[in-house]
C-alpha positions as CSV (number, residue, x, y, z in Angstrom):
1,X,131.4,109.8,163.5
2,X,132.0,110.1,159.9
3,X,134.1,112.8,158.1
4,X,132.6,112.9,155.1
5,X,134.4,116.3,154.4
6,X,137.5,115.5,154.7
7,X,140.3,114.6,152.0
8,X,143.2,112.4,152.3
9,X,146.9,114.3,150.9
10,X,149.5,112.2,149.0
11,X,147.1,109.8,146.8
12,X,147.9,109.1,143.7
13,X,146.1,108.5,140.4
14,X,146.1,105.1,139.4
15,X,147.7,103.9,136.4
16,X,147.5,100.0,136.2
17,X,146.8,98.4,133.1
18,X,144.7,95.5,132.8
19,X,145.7,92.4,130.3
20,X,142.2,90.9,130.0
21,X,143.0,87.1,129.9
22,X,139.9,84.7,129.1
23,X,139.2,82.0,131.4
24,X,137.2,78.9,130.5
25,X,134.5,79.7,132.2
26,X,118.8,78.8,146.0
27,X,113.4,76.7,149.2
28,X,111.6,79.9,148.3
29,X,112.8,82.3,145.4
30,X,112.3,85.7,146.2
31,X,109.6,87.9,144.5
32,X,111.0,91.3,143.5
33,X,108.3,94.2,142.0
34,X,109.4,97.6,140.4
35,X,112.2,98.7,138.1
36,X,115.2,96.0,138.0
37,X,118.0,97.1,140.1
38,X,120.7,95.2,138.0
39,X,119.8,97.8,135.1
40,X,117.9,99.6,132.9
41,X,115.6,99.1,130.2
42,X,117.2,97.1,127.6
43,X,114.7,96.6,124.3
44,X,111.7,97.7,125.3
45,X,109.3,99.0,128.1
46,X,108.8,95.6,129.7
47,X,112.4,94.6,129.0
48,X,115.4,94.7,130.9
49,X,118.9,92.8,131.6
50,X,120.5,91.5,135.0
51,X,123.3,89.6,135.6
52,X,124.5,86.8,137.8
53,X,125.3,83.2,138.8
54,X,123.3,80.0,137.5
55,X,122.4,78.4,140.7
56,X,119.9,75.7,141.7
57,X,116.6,76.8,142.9
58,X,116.5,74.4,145.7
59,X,119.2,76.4,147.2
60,X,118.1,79.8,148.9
61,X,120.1,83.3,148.9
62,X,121.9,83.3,151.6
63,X,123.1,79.6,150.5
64,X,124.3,81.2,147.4
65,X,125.5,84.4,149.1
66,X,127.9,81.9,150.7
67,X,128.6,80.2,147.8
68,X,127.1,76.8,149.4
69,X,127.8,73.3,147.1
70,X,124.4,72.8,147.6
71,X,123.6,75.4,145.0
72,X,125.6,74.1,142.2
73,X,124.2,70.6,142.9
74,X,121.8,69.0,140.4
75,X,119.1,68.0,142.7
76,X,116.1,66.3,141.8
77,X,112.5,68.1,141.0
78,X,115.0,71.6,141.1
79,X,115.3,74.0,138.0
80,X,118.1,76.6,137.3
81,X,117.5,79.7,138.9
82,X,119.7,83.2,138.8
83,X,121.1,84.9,141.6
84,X,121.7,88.3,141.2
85,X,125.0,88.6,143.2
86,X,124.9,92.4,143.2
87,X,122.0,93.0,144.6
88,X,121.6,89.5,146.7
89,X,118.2,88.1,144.8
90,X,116.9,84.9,144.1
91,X,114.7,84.7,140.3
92,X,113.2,81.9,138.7
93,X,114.5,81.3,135.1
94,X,111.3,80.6,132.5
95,X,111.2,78.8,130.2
96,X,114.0,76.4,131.5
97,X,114.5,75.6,127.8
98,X,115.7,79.3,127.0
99,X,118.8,78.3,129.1
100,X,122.3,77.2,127.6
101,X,124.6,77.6,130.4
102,X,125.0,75.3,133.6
103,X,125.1,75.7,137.2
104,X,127.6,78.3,138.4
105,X,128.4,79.9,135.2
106,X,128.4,83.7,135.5
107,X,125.6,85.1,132.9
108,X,123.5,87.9,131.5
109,X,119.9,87.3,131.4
110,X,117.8,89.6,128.9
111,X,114.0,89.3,129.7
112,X,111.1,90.6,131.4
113,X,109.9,90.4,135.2
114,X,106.6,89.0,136.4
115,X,105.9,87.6,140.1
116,X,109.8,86.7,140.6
117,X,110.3,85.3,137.5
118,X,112.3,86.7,134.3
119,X,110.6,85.4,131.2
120,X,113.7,85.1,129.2
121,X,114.8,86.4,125.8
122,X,118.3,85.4,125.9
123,X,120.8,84.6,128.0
124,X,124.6,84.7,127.6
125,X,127.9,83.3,129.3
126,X,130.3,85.8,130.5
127,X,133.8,84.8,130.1
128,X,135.9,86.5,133.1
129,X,139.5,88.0,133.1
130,X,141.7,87.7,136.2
131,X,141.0,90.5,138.7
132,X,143.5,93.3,139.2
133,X,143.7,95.2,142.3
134,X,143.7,99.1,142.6
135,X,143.3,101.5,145.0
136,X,140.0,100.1,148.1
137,X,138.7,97.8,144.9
138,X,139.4,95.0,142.7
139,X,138.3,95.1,138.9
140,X,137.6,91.7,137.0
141,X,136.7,92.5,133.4
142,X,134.5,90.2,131.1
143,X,132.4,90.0,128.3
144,X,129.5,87.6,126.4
145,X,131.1,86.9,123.6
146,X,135.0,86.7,122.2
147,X,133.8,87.2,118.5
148,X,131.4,88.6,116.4
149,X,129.9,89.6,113.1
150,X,128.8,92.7,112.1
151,X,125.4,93.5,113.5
152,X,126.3,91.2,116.5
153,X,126.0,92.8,120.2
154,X,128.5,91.8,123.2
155,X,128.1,92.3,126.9
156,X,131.2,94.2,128.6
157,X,131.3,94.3,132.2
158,X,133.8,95.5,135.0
159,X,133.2,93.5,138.2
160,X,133.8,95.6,141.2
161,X,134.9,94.4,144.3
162,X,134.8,96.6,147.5
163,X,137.5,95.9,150.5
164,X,135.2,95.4,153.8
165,X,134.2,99.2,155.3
166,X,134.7,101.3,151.9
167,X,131.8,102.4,149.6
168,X,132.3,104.5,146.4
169,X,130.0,106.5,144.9
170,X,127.3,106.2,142.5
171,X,125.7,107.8,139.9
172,X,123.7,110.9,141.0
173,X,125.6,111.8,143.6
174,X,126.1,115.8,144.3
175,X,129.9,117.4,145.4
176,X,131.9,113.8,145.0
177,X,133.5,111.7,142.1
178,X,130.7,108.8,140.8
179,X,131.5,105.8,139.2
180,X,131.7,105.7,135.6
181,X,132.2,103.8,133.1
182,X,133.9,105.4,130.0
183,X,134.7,103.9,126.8
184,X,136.7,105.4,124.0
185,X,134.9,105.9,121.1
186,X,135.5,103.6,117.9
187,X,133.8,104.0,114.4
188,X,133.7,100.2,114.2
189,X,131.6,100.2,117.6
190,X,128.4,101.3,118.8
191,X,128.3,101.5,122.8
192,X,124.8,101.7,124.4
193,X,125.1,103.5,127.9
194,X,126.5,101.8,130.8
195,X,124.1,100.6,133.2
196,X,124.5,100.2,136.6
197,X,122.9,98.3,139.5
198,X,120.4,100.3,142.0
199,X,122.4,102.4,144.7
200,X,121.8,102.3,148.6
201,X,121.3,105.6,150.0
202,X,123.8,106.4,152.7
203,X,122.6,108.6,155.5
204,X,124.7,111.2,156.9
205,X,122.7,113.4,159.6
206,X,125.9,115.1,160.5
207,X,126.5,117.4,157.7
208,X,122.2,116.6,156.1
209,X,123.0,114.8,153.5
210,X,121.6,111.6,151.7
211,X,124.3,109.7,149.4
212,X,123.6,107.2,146.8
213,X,126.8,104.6,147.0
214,X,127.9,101.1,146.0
215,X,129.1,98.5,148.4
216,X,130.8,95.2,148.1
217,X,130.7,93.1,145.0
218,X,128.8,94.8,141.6
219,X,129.0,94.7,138.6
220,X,128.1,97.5,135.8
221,X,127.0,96.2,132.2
222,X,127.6,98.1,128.9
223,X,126.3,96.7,125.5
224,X,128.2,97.1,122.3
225,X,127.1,96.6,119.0
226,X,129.3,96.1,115.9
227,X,128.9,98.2,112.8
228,X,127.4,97.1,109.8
229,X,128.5,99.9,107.6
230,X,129.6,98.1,104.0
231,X,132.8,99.5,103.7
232,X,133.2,98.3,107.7
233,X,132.7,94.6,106.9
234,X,134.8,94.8,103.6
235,X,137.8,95.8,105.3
236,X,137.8,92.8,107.4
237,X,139.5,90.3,104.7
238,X,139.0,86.7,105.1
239,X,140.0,85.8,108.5
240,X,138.9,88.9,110.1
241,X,140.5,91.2,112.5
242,X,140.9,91.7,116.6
243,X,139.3,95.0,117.9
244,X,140.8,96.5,121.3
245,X,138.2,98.3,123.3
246,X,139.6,100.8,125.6
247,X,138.4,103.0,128.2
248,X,138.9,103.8,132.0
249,X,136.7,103.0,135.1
250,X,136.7,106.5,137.4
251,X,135.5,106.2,140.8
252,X,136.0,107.7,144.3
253,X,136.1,105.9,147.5
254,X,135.7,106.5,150.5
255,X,136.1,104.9,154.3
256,X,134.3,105.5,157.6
257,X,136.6,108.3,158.3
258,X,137.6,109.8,155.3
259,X,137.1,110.1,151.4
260,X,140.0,109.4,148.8
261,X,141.4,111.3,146.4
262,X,139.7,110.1,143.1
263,X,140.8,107.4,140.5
264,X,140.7,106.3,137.2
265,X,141.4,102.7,136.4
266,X,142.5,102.0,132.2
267,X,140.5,99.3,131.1
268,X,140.6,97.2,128.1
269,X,138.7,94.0,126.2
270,X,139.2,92.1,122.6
271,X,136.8,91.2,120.4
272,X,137.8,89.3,117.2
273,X,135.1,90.6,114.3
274,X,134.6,87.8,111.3
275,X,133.3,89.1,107.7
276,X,129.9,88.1,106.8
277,X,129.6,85.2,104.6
278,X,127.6,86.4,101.7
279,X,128.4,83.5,99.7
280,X,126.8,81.2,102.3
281,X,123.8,83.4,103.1
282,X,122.6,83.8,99.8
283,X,122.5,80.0,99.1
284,X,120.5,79.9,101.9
285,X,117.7,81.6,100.9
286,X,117.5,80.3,97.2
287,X,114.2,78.0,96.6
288,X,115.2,74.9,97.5
């Protein structure tokens, strides 16, 4: 029996900081129909992003749910496929061409879905910080990119990982404390809104209710894109400047006996903004 009612006394906010380091960074595919579940729409109607590991298509998804050598093995007649480790699916990459990254990279596909395949627009390499542990979870930070321009776009994401028997909640859910993402705001920054992978609904015919929650490994996405105001650009001198992006992950967890007290985790990620070259650019579009 679950006690979904009850709250544990004694927990404590948590306060760890996270120093985001960067690290140098499957037989059939299956067909998936409707909405993405690894977000929402990202540039259009048809368009949307989902993230995940490079793996080859002549593994299947339980192979690379179990992280089998066979899926990070170049095998003959196989192409590069994406496995969407959130939500445990298999997708066929097209065109092959569109994709810069190699087997077992984790990445961020933008594109659009038809019969199990994402026709891609681009396609990034997330570079991954050392996971921190809090409270039920561990939190490994990453983003697309290290540096930009102005105008250029970066992936931030916070990779959740649940301890075995504990869910937290999700977005949409009535009476508890959802995840979310919250990032300080910054006039040098433009955030999109964070998007998050598709819930599972938990049942609970005890006290009628029907929960959305997140379970094991996931991973929530938030775009930023860097300002292009003039007097933005101008300030960054010659060899540019380091941006700290700040913010805190609040969840709330809970067990099959009891629900936690919530938390808010700090997070934090560095982007290094270079000036546009104006010099450069206008040479390059004089008559040759």
């Amino acid at each position: 029996m679950r006690i979904r009612f009850a709250r544990a006394s004694g927990m404590f906010v948590c306060t760890i900081s996270f120093v985001f380091m960067l690290l140098p960074s499957s037989a059939a595919l299956a067909e998936r129909t409707g909405e993405p579940t690894s977000g929402q729409a990202a540039s259009g109607p048809a368009a949307a992003i989902w993230s995940g590991v490079l793996v080859s298509s002549a593994c299947n998804a339980d192979e690379a749910f179990k992280k089998s050598p066979e899926c990070s093995r170049n095998v003959p007649g196989a192409k590069i496929a994406l496995y969407d480790d959130t939500n445990r699916l298999l997708y066929r990459l097209q065109p092959q061409k569109a994709i810069t990254a190699h087997l077992g990279d984790t990445v961020t596909v933008r594109g659009a879905l038809h019969a199990g395949a994402i026709h891609v627009i681009s396609l990034r390499r997330m570079l991954i910080g050392l996971p921190v542990e809090a409270p039920h979870l561990k939190v490994a930070l990453a983003q697309s990119d290290s540096e930009g321009m102005p105008g250029s776009q970066v992936t931030l994401a916070a990779e959740v990982r649940l301890t075995p028997e504990v869910h937290i909640y999700a977005p949409g859910a009535k009476g508890y404390k959802p995840i979310q993402l919250v990032l300080d705001v910054m006039p040098e920054m433009r955030f999109a809104p964070a998007i998050y992978p598709k819930s599972r609904i938990l049942s609970l015919p005890e006290i009628n209710e029907r929960i959305p929650v997140f379970d094991g490994t996931f991973r929530i996405l938030q775009d930023m894109t860097v300002s292009t105001a003039p007097e933005f650009w101008q300030s960054l001198g010659k060899e540019g400047k380091l941006f700290t992006i700040t913010g805190k992950l609040d969840y709330q967890a809970c067990d099959d006996h009891m629900c936690y007290l919530p938390n808010s985790v700090p997070v934090k990620w560095q982007v290094r903004v270079f000036p546009l070259d104006r010099n450069r650019a206008a040479a390059e579009i004089q008559p040759k």
